[in-house]
C-alpha positions in Angstrom: -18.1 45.8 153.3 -21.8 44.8 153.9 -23.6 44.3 150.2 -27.1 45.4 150.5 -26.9 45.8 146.4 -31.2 45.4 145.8 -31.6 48.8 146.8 -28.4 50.6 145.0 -29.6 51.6 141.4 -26.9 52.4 138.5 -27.4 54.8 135.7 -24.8 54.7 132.9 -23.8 54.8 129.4 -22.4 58.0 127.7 -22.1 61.7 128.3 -24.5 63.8 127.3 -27.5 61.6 127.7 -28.9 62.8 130.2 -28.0 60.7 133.1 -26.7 63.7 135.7 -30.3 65.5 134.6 -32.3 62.4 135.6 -30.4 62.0 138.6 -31.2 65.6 139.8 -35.1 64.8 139.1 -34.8 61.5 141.3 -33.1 64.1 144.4 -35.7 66.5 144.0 -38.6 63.4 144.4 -36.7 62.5 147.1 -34.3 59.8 146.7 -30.8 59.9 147.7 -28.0 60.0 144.9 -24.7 59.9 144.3 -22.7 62.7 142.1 -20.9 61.7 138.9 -17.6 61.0 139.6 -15.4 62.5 136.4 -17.2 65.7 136.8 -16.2 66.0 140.1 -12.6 65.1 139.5 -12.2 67.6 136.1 -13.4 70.2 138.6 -11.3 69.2 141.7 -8.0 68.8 139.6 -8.9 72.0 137.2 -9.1 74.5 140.4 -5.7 73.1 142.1 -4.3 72.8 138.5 -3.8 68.9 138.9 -2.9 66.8 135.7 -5.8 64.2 136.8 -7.5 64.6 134.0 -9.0 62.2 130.8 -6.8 64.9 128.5 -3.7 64.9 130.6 -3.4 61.0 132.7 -5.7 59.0 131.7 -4.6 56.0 134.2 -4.8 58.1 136.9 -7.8 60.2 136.4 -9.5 56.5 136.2 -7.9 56.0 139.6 -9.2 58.8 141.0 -12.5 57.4 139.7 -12.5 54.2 141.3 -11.9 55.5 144.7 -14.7 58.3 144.3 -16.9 55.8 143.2 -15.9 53.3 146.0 -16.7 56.0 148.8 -20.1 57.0 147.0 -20.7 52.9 147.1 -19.7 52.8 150.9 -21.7 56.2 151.4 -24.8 54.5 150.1 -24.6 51.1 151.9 -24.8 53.1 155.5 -28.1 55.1 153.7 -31.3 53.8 154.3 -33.7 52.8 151.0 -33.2 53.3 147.6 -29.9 55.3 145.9 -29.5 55.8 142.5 -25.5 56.7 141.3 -24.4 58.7 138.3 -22.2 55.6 137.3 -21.0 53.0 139.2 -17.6 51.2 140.0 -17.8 49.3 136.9 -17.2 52.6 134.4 -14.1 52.7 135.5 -13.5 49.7 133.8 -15.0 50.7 131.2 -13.5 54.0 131.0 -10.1 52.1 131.1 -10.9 49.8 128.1 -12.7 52.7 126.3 -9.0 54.8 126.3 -6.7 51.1 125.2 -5.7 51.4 128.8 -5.1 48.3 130.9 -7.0 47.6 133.2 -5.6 46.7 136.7 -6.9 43.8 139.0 -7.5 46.1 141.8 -10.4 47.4 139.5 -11.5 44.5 138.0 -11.8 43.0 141.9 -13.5 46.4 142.9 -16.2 46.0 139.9 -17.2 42.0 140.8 -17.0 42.7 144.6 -19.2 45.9 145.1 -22.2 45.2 143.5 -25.6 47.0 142.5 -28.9 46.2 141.6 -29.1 43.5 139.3 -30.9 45.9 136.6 -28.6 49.0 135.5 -30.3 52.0 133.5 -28.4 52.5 130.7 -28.9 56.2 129.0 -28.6 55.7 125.0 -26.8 58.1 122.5 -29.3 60.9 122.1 -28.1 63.1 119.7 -30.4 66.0 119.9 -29.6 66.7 123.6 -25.8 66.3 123.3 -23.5 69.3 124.0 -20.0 69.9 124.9 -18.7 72.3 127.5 -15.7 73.1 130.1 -16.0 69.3 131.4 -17.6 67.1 128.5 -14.6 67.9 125.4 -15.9 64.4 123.8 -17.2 64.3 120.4 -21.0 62.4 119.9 -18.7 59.7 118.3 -17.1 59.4 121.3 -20.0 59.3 123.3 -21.3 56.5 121.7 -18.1 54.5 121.9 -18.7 55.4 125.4 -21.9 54.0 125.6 -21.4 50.8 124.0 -18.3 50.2 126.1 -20.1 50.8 129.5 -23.1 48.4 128.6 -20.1 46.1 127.7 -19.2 46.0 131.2 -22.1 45.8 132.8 -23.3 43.0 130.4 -20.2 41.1 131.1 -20.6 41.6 135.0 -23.6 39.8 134.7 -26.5 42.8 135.0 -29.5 43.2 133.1 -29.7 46.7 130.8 -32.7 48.6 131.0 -32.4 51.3 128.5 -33.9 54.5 129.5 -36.6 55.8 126.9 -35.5 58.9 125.2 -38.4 61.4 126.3 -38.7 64.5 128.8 -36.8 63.6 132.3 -40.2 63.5 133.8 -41.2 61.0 131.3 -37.5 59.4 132.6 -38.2 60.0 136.3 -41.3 57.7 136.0 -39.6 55.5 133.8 -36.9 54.8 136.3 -38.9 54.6 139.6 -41.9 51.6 138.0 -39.2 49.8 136.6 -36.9 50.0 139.9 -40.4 49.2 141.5 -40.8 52.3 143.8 -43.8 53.5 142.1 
């Protein structure tokens, strides 16, 4: 697999922080994206009635993340310019660590080998836009657990946090691209 990393940009840290909302604003200026992975795999397994899921099997709803993630990173490295994901190969590892799950060296290879931009956007706890639905059944506690553990990983893998101001996603959008340096 080619790595052509400078140009794939990662947004992370927890739910409800606006990372998928940010994501949309960077499709509608223009920029290719990627789509979140574990809300595409509650849906997918929810509407065949699959037991992929964080609340039913952990280990293999992560699996299921890895390879969506993998295909969104092979997608990306045939685009041309810049792509932004909603999470990258490495929250699966620290999906895995955030549930006391072990963590298998098939993911741990896929997290060092496919590699992003060395500067990862990482979306803070922000309480007063939190909200749970149908997909997101985490607590803000949990959120935040989830955001420390992500910028964990991505510490440990050797990339550089930006953390994305909390302000409008327009604010965000212009945030993102000056400090990605497309704008």
């Amino acid at each position: 697999m080619q790595n052509d990393s400078d140009r794939l940009f990662v947004l992370t840290g927890g739910p409800g922080s606006g990372k998928t909302t940010l994501i949309a604003a960077l499709r509608r200026a223009g920029f290719a994206t990627s789509v979140e992975a574990g809300r595409g795999i509650i849906r997918d397994q929810s509407s065949i009635g699959g037991t992929a899921l964080p609340w039913s099997d952990r280990a293999l709803f992560a699996e299921l993340m890895l390879s969506w993630e993998m295909r969104s990173y092979r997608d990306a490295i045939e685009q041309k310019g810049p792509v932004f994901f909603d999470r990258g190969v490495p929250d699966t590892l620290g999906y895995l660590r955030l549930s006391g799950l072990p963590v298998a060296e098939h993911i741990s290879a896929a997290a060092k080998r496919l590699r992003y931009n060395p500067r990862v956007f990482v979306a803070p706890p922000w309480p007063d836009i939190f909200a749970q639905d149908e997909e997101r059944k985490q607590t803000s506690d949990e959120a935040e657990r989830t955001y420390h553990a992500m910028a964990g990983v991505y510490t440990e893998l050797g990339y550089d946090l930006v953390a994305l101001p909390l302000v409008p996603v327009e604010t965000r959008l212009r945030f993102v691209l000056a400090e990605a340096g497309l704008k």
